[in-house]
C-alpha positions as CSV (number, residue, x, y, z in Angstrom):
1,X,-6.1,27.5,-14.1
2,X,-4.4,30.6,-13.1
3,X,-0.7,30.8,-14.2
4,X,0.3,31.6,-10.7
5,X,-1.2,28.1,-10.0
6,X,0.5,26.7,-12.7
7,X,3.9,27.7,-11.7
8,X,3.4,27.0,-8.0
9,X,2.9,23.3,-9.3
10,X,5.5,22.9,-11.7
11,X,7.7,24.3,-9.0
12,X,6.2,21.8,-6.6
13,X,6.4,18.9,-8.6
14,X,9.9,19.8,-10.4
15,X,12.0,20.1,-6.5
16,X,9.8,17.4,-5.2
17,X,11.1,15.1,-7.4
18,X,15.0,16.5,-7.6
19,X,14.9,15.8,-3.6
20,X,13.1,12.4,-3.7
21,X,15.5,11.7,-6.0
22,X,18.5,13.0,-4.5
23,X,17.0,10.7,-0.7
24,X,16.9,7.6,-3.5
25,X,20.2,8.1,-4.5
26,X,21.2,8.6,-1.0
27,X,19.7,5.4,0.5
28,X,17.4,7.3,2.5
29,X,13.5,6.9,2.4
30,X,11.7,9.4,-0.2
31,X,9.4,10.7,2.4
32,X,12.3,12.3,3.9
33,X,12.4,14.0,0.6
34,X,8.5,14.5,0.7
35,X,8.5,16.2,4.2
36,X,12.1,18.4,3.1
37,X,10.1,19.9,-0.1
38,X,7.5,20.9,2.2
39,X,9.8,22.6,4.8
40,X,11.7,23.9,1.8
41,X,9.0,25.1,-0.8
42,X,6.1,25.6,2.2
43,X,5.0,29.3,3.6
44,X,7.5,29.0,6.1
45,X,10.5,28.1,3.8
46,X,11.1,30.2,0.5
47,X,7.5,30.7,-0.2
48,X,6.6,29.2,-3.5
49,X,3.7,27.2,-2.2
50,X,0.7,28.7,-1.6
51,X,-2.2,26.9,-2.5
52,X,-2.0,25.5,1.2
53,X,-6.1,24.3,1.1
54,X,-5.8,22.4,-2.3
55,X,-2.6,20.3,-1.4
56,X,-4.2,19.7,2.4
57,X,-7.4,18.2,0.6
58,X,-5.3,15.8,-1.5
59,X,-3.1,14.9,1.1
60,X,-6.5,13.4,3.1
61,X,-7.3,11.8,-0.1
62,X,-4.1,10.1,0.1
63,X,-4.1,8.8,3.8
64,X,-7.6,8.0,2.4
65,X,-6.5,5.5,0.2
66,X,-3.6,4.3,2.5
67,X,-6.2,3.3,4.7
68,X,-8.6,1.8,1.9
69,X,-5.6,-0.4,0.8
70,X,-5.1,-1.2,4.4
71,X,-8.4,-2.5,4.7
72,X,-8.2,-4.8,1.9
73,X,-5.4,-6.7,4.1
74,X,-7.5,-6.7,7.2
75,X,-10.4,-8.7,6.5
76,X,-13.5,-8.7,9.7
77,X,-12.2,-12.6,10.3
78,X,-8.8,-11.5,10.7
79,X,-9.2,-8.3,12.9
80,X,-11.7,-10.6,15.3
81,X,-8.6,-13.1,15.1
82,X,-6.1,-10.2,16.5
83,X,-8.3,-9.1,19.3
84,X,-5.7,-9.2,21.5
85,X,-3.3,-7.5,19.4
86,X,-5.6,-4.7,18.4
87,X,-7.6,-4.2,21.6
88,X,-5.4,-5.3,24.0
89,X,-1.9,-4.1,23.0
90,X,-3.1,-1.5,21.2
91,X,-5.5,0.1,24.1
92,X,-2.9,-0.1,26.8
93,X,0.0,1.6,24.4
94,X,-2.6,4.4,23.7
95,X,-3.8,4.8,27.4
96,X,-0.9,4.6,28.8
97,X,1.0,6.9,26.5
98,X,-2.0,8.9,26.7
99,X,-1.5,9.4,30.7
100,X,2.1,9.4,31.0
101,X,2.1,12.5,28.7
102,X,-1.0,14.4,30.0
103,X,0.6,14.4,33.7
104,X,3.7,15.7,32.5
105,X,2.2,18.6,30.7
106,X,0.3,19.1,33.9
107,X,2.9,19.3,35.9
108,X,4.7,21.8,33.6
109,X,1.4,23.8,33.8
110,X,-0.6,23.3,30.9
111,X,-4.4,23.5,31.4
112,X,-6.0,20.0,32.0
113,X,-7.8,20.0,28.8
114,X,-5.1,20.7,26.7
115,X,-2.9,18.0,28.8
116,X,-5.3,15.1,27.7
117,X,-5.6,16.4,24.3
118,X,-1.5,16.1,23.8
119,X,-1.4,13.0,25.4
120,X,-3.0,11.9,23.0
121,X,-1.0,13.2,20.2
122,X,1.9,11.9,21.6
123,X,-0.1,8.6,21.9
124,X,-0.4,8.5,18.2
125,X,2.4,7.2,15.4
126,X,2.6,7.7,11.5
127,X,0.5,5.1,10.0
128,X,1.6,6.2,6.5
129,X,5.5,6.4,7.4
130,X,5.8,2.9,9.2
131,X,3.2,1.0,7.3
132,X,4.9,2.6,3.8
133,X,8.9,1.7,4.9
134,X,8.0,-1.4,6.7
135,X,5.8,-2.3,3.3
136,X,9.0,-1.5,1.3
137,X,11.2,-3.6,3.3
138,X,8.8,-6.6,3.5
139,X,8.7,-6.0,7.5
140,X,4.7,-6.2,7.6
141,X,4.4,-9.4,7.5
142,X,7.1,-10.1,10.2
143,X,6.4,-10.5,13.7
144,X,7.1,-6.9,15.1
145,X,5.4,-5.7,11.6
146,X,2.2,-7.7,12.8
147,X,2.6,-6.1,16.0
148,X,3.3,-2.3,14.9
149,X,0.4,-2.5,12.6
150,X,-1.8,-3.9,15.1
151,X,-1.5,-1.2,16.9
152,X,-1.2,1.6,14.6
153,X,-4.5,0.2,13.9
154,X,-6.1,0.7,17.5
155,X,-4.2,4.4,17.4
156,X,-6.2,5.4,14.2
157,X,-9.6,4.0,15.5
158,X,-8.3,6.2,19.0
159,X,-7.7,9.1,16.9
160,X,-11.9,9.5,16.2
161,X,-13.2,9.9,19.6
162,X,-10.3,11.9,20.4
163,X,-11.4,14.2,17.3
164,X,-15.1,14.2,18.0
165,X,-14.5,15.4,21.7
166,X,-12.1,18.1,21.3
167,X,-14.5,20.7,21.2
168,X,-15.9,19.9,24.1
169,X,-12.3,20.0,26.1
170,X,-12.9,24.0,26.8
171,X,-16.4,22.9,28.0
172,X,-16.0,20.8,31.4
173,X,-20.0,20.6,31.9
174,X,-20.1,18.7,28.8
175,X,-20.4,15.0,29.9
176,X,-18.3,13.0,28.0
177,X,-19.7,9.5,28.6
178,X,-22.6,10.2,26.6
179,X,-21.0,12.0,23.4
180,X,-18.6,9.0,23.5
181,X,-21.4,6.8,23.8
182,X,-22.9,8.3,20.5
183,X,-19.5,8.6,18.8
184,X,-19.1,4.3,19.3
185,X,-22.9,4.1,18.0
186,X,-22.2,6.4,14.8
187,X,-19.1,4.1,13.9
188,X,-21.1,0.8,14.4
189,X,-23.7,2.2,12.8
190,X,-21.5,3.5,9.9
191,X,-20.2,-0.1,9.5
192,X,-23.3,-2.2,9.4
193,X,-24.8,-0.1,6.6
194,X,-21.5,-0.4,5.0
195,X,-21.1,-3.7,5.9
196,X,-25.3,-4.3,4.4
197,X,-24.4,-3.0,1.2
198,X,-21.1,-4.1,0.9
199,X,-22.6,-8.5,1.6
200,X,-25.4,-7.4,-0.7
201,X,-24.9,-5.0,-3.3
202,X,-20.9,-4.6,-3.5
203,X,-20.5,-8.1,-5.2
204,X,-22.6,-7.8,-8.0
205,X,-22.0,-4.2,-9.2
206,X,-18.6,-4.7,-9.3
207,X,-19.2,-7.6,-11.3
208,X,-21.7,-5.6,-13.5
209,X,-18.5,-3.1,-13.9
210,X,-15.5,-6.2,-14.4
211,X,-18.0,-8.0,-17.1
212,X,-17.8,-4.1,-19.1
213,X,-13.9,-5.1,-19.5
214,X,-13.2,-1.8,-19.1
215,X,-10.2,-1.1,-16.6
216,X,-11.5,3.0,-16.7
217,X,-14.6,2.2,-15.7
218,X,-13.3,-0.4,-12.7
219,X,-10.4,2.2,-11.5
220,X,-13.5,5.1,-11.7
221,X,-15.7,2.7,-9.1
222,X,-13.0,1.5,-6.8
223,X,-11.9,5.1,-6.0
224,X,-15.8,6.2,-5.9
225,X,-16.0,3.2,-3.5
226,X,-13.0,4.6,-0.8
227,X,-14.3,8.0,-1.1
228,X,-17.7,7.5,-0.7
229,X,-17.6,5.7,2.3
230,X,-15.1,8.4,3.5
231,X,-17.5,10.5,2.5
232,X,-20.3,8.6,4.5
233,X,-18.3,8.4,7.3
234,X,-17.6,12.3,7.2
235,X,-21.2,13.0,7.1
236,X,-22.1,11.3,10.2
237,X,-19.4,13.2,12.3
238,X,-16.7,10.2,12.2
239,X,-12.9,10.2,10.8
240,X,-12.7,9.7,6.9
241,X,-10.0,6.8,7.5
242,X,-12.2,5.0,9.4
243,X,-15.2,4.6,6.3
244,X,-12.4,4.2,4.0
245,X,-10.8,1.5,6.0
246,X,-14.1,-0.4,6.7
247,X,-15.0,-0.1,2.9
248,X,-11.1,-1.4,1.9
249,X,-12.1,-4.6,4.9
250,X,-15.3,-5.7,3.1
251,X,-13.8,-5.7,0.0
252,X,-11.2,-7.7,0.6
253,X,-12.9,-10.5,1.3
254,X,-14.1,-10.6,-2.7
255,X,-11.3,-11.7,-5.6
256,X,-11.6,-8.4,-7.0
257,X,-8.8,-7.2,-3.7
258,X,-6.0,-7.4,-6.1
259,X,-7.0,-5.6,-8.9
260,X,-8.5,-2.7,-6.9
261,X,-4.9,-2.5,-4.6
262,X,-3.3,-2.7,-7.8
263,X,-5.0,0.1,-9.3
264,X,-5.7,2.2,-6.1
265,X,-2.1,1.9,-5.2
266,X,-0.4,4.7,-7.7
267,X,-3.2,7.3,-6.9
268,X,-2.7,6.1,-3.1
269,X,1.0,6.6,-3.5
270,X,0.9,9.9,-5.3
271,X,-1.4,11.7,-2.7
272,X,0.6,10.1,0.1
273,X,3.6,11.9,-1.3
274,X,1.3,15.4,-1.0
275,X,0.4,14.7,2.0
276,X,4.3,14.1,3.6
277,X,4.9,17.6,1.5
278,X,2.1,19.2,3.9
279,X,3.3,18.0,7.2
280,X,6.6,19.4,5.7
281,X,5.0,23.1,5.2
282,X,3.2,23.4,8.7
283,X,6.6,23.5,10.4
284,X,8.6,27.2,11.1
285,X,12.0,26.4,10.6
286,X,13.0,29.5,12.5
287,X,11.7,27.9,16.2
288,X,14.6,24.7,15.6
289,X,16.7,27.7,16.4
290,X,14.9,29.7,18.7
291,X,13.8,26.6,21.0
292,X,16.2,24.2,20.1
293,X,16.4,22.2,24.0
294,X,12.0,22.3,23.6
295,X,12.7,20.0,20.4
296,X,15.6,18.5,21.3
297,X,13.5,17.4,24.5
298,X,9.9,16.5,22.8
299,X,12.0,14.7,19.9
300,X,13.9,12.1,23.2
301,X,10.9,12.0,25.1
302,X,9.1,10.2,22.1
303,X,12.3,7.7,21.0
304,X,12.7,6.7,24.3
305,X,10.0,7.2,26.7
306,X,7.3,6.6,23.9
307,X,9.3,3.9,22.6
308,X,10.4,2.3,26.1
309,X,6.9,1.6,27.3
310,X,5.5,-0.2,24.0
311,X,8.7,-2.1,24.1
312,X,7.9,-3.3,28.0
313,X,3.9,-3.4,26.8
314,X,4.9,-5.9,24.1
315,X,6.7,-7.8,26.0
316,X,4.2,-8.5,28.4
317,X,1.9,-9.9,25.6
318,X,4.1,-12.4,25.5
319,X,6.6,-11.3,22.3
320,X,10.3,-12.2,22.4
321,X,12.3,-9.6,23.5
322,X,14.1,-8.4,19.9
323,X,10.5,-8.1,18.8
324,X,9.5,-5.8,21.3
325,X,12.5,-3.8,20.7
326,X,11.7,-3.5,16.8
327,X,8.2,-2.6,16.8
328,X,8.8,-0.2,19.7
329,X,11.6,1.6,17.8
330,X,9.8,1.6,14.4
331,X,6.6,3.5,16.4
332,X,8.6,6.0,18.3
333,X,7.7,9.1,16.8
334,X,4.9,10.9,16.1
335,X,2.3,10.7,13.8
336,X,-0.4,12.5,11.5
337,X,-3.6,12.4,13.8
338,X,-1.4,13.6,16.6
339,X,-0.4,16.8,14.3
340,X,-4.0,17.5,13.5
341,X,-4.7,17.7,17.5
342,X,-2.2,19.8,18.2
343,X,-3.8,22.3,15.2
344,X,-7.0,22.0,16.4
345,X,-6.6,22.6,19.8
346,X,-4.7,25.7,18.5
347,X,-7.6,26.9,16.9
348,X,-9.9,26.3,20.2
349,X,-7.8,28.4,22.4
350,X,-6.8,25.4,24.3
351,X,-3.1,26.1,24.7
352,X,-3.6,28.9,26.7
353,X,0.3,30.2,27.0
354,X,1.8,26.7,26.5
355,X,4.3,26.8,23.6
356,X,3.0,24.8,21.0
357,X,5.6,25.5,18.1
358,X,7.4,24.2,19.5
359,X,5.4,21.2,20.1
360,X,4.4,21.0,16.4
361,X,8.3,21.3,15.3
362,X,9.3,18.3,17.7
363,X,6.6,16.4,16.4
364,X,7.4,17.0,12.4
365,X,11.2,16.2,13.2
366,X,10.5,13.1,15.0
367,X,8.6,12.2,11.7
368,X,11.8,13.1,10.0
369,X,13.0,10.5,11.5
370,X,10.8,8.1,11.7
371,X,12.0,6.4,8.1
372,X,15.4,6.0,9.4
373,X,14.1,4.6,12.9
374,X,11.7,2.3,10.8
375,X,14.9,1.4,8.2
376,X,17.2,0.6,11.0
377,X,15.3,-0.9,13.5
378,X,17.3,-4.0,12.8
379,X,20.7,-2.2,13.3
380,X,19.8,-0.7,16.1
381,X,18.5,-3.7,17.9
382,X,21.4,-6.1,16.8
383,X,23.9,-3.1,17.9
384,X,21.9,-3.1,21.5
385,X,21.7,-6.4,22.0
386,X,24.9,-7.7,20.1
387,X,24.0,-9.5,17.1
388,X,20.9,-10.7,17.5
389,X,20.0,-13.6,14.4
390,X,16.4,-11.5,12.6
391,X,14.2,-12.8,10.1
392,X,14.0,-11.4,6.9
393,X,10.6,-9.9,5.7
394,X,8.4,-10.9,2.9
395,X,6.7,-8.8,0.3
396,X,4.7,-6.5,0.9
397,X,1.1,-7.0,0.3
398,X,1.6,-11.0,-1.3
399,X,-1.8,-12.3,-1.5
400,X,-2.1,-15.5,0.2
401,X,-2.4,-18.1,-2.5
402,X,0.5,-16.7,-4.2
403,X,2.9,-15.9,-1.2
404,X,4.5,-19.6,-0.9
405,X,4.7,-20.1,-4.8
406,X,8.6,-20.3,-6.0
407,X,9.5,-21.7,-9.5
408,X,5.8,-21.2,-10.8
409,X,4.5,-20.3,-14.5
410,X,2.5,-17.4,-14.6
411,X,-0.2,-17.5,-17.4
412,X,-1.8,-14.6,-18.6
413,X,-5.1,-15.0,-20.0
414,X,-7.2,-17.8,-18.6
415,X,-9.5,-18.7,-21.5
416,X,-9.1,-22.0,-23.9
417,X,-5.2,-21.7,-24.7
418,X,-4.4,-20.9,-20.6
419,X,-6.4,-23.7,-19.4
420,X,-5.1,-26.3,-22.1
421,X,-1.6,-25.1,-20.9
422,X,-2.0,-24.9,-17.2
423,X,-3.5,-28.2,-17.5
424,X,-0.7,-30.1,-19.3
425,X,1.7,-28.5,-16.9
426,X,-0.1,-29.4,-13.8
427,X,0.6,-32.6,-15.2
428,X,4.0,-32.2,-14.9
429,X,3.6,-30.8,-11.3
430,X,4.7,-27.0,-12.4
431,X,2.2,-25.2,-10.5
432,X,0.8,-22.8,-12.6
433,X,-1.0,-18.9,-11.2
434,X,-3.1,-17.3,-14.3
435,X,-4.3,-13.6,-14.5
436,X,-7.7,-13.2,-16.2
437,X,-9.5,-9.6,-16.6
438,X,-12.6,-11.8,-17.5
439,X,-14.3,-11.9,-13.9
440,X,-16.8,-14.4,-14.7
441,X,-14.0,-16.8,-16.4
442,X,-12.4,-15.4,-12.9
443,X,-14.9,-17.0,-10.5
444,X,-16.1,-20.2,-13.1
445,X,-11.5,-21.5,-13.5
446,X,-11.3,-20.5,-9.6
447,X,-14.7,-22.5,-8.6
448,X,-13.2,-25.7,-10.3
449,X,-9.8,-25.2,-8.4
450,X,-7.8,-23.4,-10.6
451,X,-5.5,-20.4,-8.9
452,X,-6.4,-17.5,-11.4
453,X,-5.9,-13.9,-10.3
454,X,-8.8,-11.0,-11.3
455,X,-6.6,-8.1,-13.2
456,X,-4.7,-6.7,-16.3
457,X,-1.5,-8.9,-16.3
458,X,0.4,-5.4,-18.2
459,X,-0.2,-3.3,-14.5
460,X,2.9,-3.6,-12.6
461,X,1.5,-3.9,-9.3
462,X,-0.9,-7.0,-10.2
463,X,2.5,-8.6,-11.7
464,X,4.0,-8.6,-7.9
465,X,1.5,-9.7,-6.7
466,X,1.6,-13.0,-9.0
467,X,5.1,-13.2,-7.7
468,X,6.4,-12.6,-11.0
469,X,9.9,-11.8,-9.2
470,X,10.0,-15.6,-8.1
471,X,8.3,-17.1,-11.2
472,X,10.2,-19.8,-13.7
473,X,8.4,-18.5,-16.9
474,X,5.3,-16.3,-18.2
475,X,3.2,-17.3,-20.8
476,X,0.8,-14.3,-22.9
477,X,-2.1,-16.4,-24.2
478,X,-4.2,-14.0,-25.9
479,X,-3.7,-12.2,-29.5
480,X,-3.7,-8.5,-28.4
481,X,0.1,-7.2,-29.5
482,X,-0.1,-3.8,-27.4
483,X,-1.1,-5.5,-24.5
484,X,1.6,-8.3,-24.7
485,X,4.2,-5.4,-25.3
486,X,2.9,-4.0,-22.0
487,X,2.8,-7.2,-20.1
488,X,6.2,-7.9,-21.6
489,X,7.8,-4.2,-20.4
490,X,6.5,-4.3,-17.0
491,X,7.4,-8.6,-16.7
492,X,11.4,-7.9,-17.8
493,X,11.3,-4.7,-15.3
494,X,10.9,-7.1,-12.2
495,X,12.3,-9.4,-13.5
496,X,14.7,-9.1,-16.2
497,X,15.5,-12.8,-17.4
498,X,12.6,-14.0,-16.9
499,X,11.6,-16.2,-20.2
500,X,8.6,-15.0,-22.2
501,X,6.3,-17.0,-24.6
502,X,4.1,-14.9,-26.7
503,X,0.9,-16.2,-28.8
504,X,0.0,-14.5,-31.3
505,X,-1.3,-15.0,-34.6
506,X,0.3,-13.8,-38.0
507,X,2.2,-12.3,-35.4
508,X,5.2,-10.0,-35.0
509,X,8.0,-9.6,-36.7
510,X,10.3,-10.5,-33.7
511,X,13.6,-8.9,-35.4
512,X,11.7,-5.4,-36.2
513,X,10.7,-5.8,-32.1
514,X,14.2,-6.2,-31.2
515,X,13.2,-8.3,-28.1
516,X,14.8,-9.9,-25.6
517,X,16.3,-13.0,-26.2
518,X,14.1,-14.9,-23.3
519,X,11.0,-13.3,-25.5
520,X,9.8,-16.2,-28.0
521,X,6.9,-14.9,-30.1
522,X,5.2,-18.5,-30.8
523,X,2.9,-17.8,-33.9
524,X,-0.1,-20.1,-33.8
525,X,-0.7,-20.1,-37.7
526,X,2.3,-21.0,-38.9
527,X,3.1,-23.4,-36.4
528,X,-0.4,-25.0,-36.7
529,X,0.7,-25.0,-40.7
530,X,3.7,-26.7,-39.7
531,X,1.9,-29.5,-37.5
532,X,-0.9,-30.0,-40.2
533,X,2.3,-30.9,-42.7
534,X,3.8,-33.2,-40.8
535,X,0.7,-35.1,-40.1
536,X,0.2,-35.2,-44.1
537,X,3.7,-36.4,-44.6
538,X,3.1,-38.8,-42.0
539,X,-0.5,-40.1,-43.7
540,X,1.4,-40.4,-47.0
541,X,4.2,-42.6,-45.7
542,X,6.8,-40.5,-45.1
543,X,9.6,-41.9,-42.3
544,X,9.0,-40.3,-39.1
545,X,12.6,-39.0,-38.7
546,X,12.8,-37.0,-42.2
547,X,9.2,-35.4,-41.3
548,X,10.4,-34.2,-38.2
549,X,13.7,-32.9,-39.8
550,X,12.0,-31.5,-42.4
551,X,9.6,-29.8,-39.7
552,X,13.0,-28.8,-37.6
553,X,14.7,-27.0,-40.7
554,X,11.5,-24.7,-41.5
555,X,11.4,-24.0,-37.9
556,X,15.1,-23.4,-37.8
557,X,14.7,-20.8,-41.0
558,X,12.3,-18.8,-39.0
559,X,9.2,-19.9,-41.0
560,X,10.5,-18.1,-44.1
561,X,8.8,-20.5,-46.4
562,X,5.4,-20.3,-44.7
563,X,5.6,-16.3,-44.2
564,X,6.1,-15.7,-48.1
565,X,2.0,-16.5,-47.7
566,X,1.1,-14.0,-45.4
């Protein structure tokens, strides 16, 4: 690695994180700081950043993965289900966006090519903006969340043809009908092989991988999974989200989802981050000042007569009014796919003398402020329409057998000890959600009606998924100390007084640990010790209230006169 590389990273990575930092502080989303670091550090800004090709590559891996984990949420019953929200609201936003745009670009004398092409780019919204701030509001699985990513959906799947007939916009004796024909065959094709391998092979090779209790090794094959069907998809002439988003569907409908979201997500998140940073170094801060009323115009054509027609096309699928009004605001702006038709038809010679700086420039800045469009959405309605009552969210992501659970124990480590103890307090009527990196034990505890969760309990992620924010207690089954201590640090993170029991045997020395006080560190041996006593004392006549006293004061002493043995 060359040092000029070196330092353009560092550089990178060291005001990246003083600006997301500063937006966190702030209040304000981080991708604001993502797309500012680009403007700031990019070749239009003060220069630094110069490996352009290397950060565009892994910003693609990162919408990727956005659209991988995506995917996992959208199972084939549940997009057939929303039809009518994909298709049908989705289409006529697109199409109708798509024509309101081009005939205003034709009448300000842009060539007709060009016209349908930006149509369509203003057609399109920020999948990873909206789907990211509505996720971190626990807006997606709202009403006007179901709706905005119903059709953000239809606007990615809109992007492809859109892509794959671009170069055939400066050819008018190009039929399109047929190449569109062929570009709907590739993608059903595409999906049935996936879909073939995925029924047939998927399953058991990632079972194969789980049963190697390796975590490497299951991280390494989920993100060979994503980009190999983006790859796939690539190689036929489709869009890379589109095999990565089919791939993220048919695996979701295993009980492997939540492990893989929980490991693709910090890769997912990172690259997304990179890729905010690139739309941030594509835009020329000098044309905000040379064609301000262009930007100023492009920017309120997009809020409001973007945003007004998907708020009137919602409400004719029959959504309440406040609804409408969200999802319309939280998808008035542009998007990624609408940026990369822009470029490309900048590259074809479409423009022809149309200004498309800046076109690019209104686009970016109404991406700018898309996070605070998507954060306020509420605000701004209630403010419109005087204090209108909204629902809160939930969180993002929450698997369905663990999204109602309140007051539940979450037990990690499903194997003799987890099933003795979910038992005995399913007795009691605590209901009980285990975490198990064993994937047979997995499938065998979930086929006899067990809930039990396929993942390392010490990740974060898979802990919010379990619900661990909303949990009564965590149990830590298993004897392995430096993965209690991790399940531990990330358990009190989210939730910080949440009570602990650790098993372990000839354990820890829980004063050395300086623990928590909800942390109890119950040692197996020494208690078993204890039990076996009593039971003796018991045999040998002893009154059942001094045996239990006498167990009580060794118990009470911290097991001094049982450790002096170890």
């Amino acid at each position: 690695m060359s040092d000029h590389l070196l330092l353009d990273l560092m550089t990178l990575l060291l005001g990246s994180a003083l600006l997301v930092a500063l937006c966190h502080r702030l209040g304000l989303s981080t991708i604001i700081g993502y797309l500012v670091s680009g403007l700031v550090f990019g070749p239009h800004g003060i220069g630094l950043l110069q490996q352009e090709d290397a950060l565009q590559v892994l910003a693609e891996v990162g919408v990727v993965l956005l659209m991988f984990t995506i995917g996992l949420e959208f199972s084939l019953p549940r997009l057939l289900a929303a039809r009518r929200l994909v298709l049908g609201l989705g289409g006529a936003q697109v199409l109708l966006v798509t024509v309101l745009f081009a005939a205003g670009s034709l009448f300000l004398g842009a060539d007709p090519a060009f016209s349908v092409v930006l149509g369509g780019a203003f057609a399109m919204s920020s999948t990873a903006i909206v789907l990211k701030q509505l996720g971190e509001q626990g807006e997606l699985r709202t009403q006007h969340g179901q709706v905005a990513t119903g059709i953000l959906l239809f606007q990615d799947v809109a992007a492809i043809p859109f892509l794959v007939l671009l170069p055939l916009l400066g050819e008018p004796t190009v039929g399109f009908l047929p190449i569109l024909g062929l570009t709907l065959l590739k993608a059903a094709g595409v999906f049935l092989l996936l879909a073939t391998l995925g029924r047939g092979l998927l399953p058991g090779v990632l079972h194969w991988v789980a049963d190697t209790r390796s975590l490497e090794l299951f991280m390494l094959a989920v993100l060979a999974l994503a980009l190999g069907a983006a790859g796939l998809s690539v190689a036929v002439g489709l869009s890379a989200t589109l095999g990565a988003f089919m791939a993220g569907m048919l695996l979701g409908e295993t009980h492997f989802r939540h492990q893989v979201e929980a490991d693709i997500r910090p890769f997912r998140d990172l690259m997304l981050g990179l890729f905010f940073i690139s739309v941030g170094t594509q835009l020329d801060p000098g044309v905000l000042l040379r064609e301000p009323m262009w930007i100023v115009t492009i920017v309120a054509l997009l809020v409001l007569l973007k945003g007004g027609v998907i708020m009137v096309l919602v409400r004719l699928f029959d959504y309440p009014w406040h609804e409408a009004a969200r999802a319309a605001i939280a998808l008035a702006h542009g998007g990624e796919f609408g940026l990369l038709l822009v470029s490309q038809t900048l590259l074809l010679g479409l423009p022809g003398t149309f200004p498309l700086q800046p076109i690019l420039a209104g686009l970016i800045v109404s991406m700018l402020l898309a996070p605070l469009l998507v954060r306020y959405n509420a605000h701004i309605v209630q403010r419109v329409r005087g204090g209108t009552v909204l629902v809160e969210g939930e969180p993002e992501n929450m698997p369905a057998e663990t999204r109602d659970l309140m007051d539940h124990v979450i037990v990690c480590g499903f194997g003799h000890l987890g099933l003795g103890v979910a038992a005995v307090l399913e007795e009691s009527n605590v209901p009980v959600l285990g975490i198990d990196r064993d994937a047979r034990r997995v499938r065998e505890c979930r086929a006899n009606g067990h809930e039990v969760l396929f993942g390392d309990a010490g990740n974060a992620v898979m802990l919010e998924l379990a619900g661990v924010e909303r949990a009564r207690a965590l149990a830590i089954t298993f004897h392995d100390p430096e993965d209690a201590r991790r399940i531990i640090a990330q358990a009190l993170r989210l939730h910080p007084q949440l009570p602990i029991l650790v098993h372990t045997r000839h354990g820890w020395d829980q004063a050395e640990e300086s623990l928590p006080e909800s942390v109890t560190i119950f040692d197996s041996t020494l208690e078993s010790s204890l039990m076996y006593a009593r039971a003796l004392m018991l045999m040998a006549g002893m009154d059942d209230k001094l045996s239990e006293k006498a167990v009580n004061a060794v118990r009470a002493d911290d097991y001094s006169v049982l450790r002096q043995f170890d």
